[in-house]
Each structure stands twice: as C-alpha cells, then as structure tokens.
C-alpha angles and dihedrals in degrees: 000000000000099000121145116248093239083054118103122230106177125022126185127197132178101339128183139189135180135179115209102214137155092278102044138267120335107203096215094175135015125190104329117184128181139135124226119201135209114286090359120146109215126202114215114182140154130119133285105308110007085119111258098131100039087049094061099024083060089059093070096026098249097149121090111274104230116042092032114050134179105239103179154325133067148270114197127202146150086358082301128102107226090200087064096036111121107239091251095053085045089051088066081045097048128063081010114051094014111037110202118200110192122214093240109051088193093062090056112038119078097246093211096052132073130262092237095039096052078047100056095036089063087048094057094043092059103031149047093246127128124226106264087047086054096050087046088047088046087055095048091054094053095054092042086060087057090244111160120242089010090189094055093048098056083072100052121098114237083259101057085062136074120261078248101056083041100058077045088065095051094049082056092051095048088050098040099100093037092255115206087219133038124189110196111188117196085319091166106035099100088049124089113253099257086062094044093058093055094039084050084050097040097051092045091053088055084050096061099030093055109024097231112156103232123202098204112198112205139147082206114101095188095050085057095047089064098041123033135065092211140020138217115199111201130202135165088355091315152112097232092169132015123181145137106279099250092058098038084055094042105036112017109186103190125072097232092049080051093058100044092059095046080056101066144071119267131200100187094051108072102206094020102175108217106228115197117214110249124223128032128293099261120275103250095204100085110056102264108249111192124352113346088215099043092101083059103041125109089203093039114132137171099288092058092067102057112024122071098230116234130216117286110196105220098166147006101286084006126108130144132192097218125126092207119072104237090198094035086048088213125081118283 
C-alpha cells in the first residue's frame, strides 16, 4: 500500500442524501465532511437513524437508487470522486480498494453457494489470480480471521456456520484483495458478547498487522473507546462533534456527546448515574432548520432553532458544530 499514516485517503466534503418516499423526502444526510488517513481507525456513532450507515453506504453507492438518491457533495479518493464514478468504474472500487463488511452476514452471503467459493469469486474479480491462487488465498484468509478447520470451512454453505463464523467470513471477504479502506457497519451487533470481543480483536490485530484505515459504525460508545483514533458523532444526518477518543471521552463539547456518555456505564465513575437523553430522535422527513437537537437540548436558545451551527475549532482535531460554549457555559 505503502502510504504514509498523515496522508489522507478519503476525504468527504458537503454530502447529501435524500429518500423519495409516500410521505415525502427524508433527508437521511446533509452535508456530512470528514477526512479519513492512512491506517486510522475512525469511530462513527451516533443512534438509529442519525445517519451513520446511509452516509458510507452512499460512497460506494450501496443504497437503493431510486428511492435514495445522492444529491450533492464529494468524496475524494484516490484523485477520483466516488459520488461521479459510473457504477462500473465504482465495481473495481468497490469489494477490492474499499472492503465493505454488512451488520447482517445472511443478507449478504449468497445462501446456495459456498463460503470459499463466494470467497474466491470476489479474489479473482478483483484481481489477476488463477484459480488455484485464489482458493490458496481463500484459505489464507480463513485462517487469518482465526476460524477453526479452514479447509473444511471453505465447503460449508453461510447457513452450516454460527452467526459468529459467518461475520468471520465477511471480515475475509472484505480483506481478501488487501482494501485500503474497510467500512465496517454494525458488523457485530447481532453476536453475543463473548463473539464480539474476538471478532473486535480480531478485527484490531488485522488492523495493525496489515495497515488498512477502518471506518468502524456503531451506536456503542464503549466498543469505539477501545478501538478508534478518532471519533465522528452523528446527529439529524450530521457530524455535530469530531475529535481524537481520549478527548471526546474526557471533554465532550457538544450536548448530544454529552448525552451519550452520561448514558453508559463507567467503570471508572463509582455512583455514575445513567442519564437518558429526553425527547425523540428528529423526524427526517421535514429539511432540518437550525440545530436538529435543539428540541432535545438543555442549552438550546433561540438561535438554535433557526440557524444551522456551524464548526467551532476548539483544538487541534477538534471541532464541534454547536452555538453554546460548553466550557464558557454561555452561548459563542
């Protein structure tokens, strides 16, 4: 791969989704930026529908066209913008440069064919290999993702294996032609917590060993705080607060970062009192004016209802779209 870690490998500027449905246009995302760097591992959280999935899944155009649609802004990489790539220059993109691993493995996997062959299948696409290389290769993987009797594996069907061996396979798959860029969304929700721990392991050893930049979805806070350099927090289809781990977890500057914190666990806060967060996530459907938590802030004023914040540096790799001055106490 041979790029250097400052150096930025996808780079996202001012984009916008939308979904035409019955009831009108749900404006899913609007106007998300952020940069992602060589072998970085990036954070994204927020809860259902804030817009974290819809928001990757558009750079490779992996939402359904129609309803959803792309309605503006970039994502540069490699000199190409993803967002203007024809489908069939975003196919050799796709599944080869940028792995993708899905939350649910049985929706993705082809259920009558086998794991190695799916496996291999996705090797040769992308690459010059023969056959027998890409069976070898398939092999390799398996073994690479810590699953048991690899060579007996590549023979089973998606459905003769555990959710956990399955999600296993998906992280193979998404490695299989060496990506510079893996997006992982949700990709252990549906596992018990012992299996999500290897497969988080798992997935963080692959990290180091091979230098791949991972953009990690989750709505689980702790899962980020071992994992990521750097974390996006997304709200009302955008980023509302972006900043390394240590200081998102230590000095949140948005509101709704704020929220999401007091509404875990901690360990190392006897007598942590979990907070919920009041109030319903916003209804998408209307094109969000102001701050799309304002309904739900305890410092909103007038000024958040009716003006779209825009980002406050506060440090350096920490910027916040936020009108009230969570240090100040008092608006900017």
């Amino acid at each position: 791969m041979g790029r250097l870690n400052n150096e930025t490998v996808l780079d996202v500027r001012g984009l916008r989704t939308q979904f035409a449905t019955q009831d009108g246009t749900v404006h899913a995302v609007n106007g998300v930026d952020f940069t992602l760097n060589a072998g970085e591992f990036l954070g994204v959280v927020g809860e259902s529908g804030s817009g974290k999935s819809v928001t990757m899944m558009s750079l490779l155009k992996l939402i359904p066209m129609p309803p959803g649609e792309i309605a503006g802004g970039s994502a540069m990489f490699d000199n190409q913008d993803l967002v203007e790539l024809t489908p069939k220059d975003l196919r050799t993109i796709r599944g080869g440069r940028i792995g993708f691993i899905f939350q649910d493995p049985m929706t993705s996997l082809n259920p009558v064919i086998t794991v190695g062959k799916q496996i291999t299948e996705a090797i040769r696409l992308h690459t010059e290999a023969s056959k027998a290389e890409a069976k070898a290769r398939a092999l390799e993987l398996l073994e690479l993702v810590g699953i048991p009797d690899p060579k007996q594996r590549l023979k089973n069907f998606p459905h003769e294996m555990s959710g956990g061996m399955r999600q296993r396979v998906m992280i193979a798959m998404a490695l299989a032609c060496s990506p510079e860029i893996i997006i992982a969304d949700e990709p252990t929700t549906a596992l018990d917590v012992t299996i999500q721990a290897q497969i988080i392991d798992q997935v963080r050893n692959l990290q180091d060993e091979l230098g791949t930049a991972v953009i990690w979805i989750t709505h689980d806070l702790a899962v980020v705080a071992g994992l990521a350099d750097r974390v996006l927090v997304m709200y009302g289809g955008r980023v509302v607060e972006e900043a390394r781990v240590d200081v998102l977890y230590s000095n949140p500057q948005h509101p709704y970062t704020k929220g999401l914190l007091n509404s875990l666990p901690r360990l190392d806060q006897q007598g942590h009192e979990l907070i919920p967060i009041e109030g319903q996530p916003p209804n998408m459907l209307t094109e969000p004016v102001g701050c799309a938590f304002a309904p739900r802030c305890e410092y909103a004023f007038d000024r958040c209802y009716s003006e779209t914040p825009g980002y406050t540096e506060i440090a350096i790799g920490q910027r916040v779209a936020c009108h009230f001055d969570m240090n100040a106490g008092q608006p900017r």
